[in-house]
C-alpha positions in Angstrom: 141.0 164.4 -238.7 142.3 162.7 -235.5 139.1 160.0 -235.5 136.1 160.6 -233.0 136.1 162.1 -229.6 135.5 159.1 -226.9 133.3 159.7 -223.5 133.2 157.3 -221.0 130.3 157.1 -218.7 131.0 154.4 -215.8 129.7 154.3 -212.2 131.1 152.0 -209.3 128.1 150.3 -209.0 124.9 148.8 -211.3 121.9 150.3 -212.2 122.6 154.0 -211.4 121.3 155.2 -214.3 124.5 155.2 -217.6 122.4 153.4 -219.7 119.2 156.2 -219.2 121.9 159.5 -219.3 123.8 158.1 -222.9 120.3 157.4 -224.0 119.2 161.1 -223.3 122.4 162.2 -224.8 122.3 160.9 -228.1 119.1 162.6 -229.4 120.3 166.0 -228.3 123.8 165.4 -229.8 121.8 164.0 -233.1 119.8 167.1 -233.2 123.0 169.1 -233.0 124.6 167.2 -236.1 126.9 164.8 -234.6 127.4 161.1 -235.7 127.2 159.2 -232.8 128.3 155.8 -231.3 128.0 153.5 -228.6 130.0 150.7 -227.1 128.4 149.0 -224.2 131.0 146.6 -222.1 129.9 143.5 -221.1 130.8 141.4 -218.2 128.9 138.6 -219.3 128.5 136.7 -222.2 125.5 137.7 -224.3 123.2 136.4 -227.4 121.9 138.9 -229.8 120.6 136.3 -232.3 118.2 133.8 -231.8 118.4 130.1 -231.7 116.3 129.5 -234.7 117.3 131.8 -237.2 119.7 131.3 -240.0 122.3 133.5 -238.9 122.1 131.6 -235.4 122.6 128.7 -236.8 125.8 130.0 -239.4 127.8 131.6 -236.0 126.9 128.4 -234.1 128.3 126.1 -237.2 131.7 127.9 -236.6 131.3 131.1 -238.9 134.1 133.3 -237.8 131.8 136.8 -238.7 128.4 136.6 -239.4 126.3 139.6 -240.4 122.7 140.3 -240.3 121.7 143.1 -242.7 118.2 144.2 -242.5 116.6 147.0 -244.5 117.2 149.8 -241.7 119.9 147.9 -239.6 123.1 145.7 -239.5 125.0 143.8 -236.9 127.9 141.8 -236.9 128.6 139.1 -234.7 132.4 138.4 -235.0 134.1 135.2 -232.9 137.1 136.6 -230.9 139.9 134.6 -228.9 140.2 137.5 -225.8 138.1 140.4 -225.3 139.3 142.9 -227.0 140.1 146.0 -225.8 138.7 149.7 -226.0 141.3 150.8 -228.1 141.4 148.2 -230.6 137.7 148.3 -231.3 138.3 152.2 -231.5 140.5 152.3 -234.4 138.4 150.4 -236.7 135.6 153.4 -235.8 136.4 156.3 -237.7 133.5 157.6 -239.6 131.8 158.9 -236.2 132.4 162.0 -234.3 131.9 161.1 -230.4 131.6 157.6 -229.0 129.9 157.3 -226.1 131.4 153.8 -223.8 129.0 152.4 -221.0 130.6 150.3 -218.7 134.4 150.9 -219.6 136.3 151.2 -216.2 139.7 152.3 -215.5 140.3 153.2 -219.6 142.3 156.5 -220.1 139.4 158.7 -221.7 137.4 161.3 -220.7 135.3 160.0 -218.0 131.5 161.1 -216.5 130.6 159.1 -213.9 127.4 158.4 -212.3 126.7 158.5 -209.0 123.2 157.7 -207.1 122.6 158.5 -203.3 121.1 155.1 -203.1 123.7 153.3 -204.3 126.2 155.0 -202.8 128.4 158.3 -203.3 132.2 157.1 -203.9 133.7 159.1 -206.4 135.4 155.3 -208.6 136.9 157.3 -211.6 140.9 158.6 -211.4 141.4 162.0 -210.9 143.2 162.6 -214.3 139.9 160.7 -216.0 137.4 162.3 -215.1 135.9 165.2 -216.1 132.3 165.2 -214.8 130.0 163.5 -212.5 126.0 163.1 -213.5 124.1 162.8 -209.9 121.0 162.9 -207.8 123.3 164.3 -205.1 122.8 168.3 -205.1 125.5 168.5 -202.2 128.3 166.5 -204.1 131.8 167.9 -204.0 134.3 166.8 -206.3 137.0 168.1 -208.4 135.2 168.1 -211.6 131.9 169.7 -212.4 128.6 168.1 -211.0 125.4 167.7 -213.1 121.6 166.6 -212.3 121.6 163.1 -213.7 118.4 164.4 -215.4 120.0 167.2 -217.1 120.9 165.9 -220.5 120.6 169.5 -222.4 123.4 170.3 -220.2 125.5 167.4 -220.1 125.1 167.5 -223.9 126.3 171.2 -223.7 129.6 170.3 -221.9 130.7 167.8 -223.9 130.3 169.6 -227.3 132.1 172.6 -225.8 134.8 170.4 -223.8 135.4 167.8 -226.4 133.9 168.0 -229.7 134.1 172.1 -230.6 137.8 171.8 -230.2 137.7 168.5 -232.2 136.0 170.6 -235.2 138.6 173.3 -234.7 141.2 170.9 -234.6 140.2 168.9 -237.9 139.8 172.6 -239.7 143.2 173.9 -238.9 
């Protein structure tokens, strides 16, 4: 098997709606079998943890990992030098079959990008990338195929027959 299918869902601008469409997605793609993950890119630095719980208190005594493992859950919070980069988290991520990326601009995967009349209607992705767009705009030309944002049965639809059919084909033959 060539390791999951990647999907990057980016918009020019903030709070057009990525993190509301990957959220619709992932049920429907559940229901239809798939493993599914998510990487969220962050501009800003962020706490998960909490300042006074143990684990806080291991990462902030210099702990170069520290995992938090919970009946249900697990999360690692690992210390790193540089960001790192899509593809390096990527190849550790194997076991999935589509990996959904929120905020990833200007990486070389499959990209559906979201665009909102009130924020604007700039198409940001490269031609080569991008493969859908997800908007409120009905009238929106591009040269890729345009969904309602709202529409995640269908959205769902094209990526399992664009990207994660032929992966199953492809890991068969």
């Amino acid at each position: 098997m060539k390791g999951p299918v990647i999907i990057s869902i980016i918009s020019k601008r903030c709070n057009t709606g990525k993190t509301t469409l990957i959220s619709g997605l992932i049920p429907i793609l559940k229901a239809k079998g798939y493993k599914v993950m998510t990487v969220k890119y962050s501009c800003y630095d962020f706490e998960i943890d909490q300042e006074d719980k143990d684990s806080y208190k291991h990462y902030n005594s210099g702990a170069d990992r520290t995992m938090i493992v919970g009946p249900a859950k697990r999360v690692m919070i690992e210390r790193s030098e540089e960001r790192m980069s899509i593809e390096s988290i990527l190849k550790e991520q194997w076991d999935v079959d589509v990996i959904l990326t929120e905020g990833y601009r200007g990486i070389n995967f499959p990209t559906i990008e979201v665009i909102r009349e009130a924020r604007g209607k700039e198409i940001y992705t490269e031609r080569r990338n991008l493969v859908a767009i997800a908007s409120d705009v009905t009238t929106l030309k591009g040269f890729a195929p345009v969904f309602d944002i709202n529409d995640y049965e269908e959205i769902s639809h094209f990526i399992e027959i664009n990207y994660l059919t032929i992966k199953k084909i492809n890991s068969v033959s």
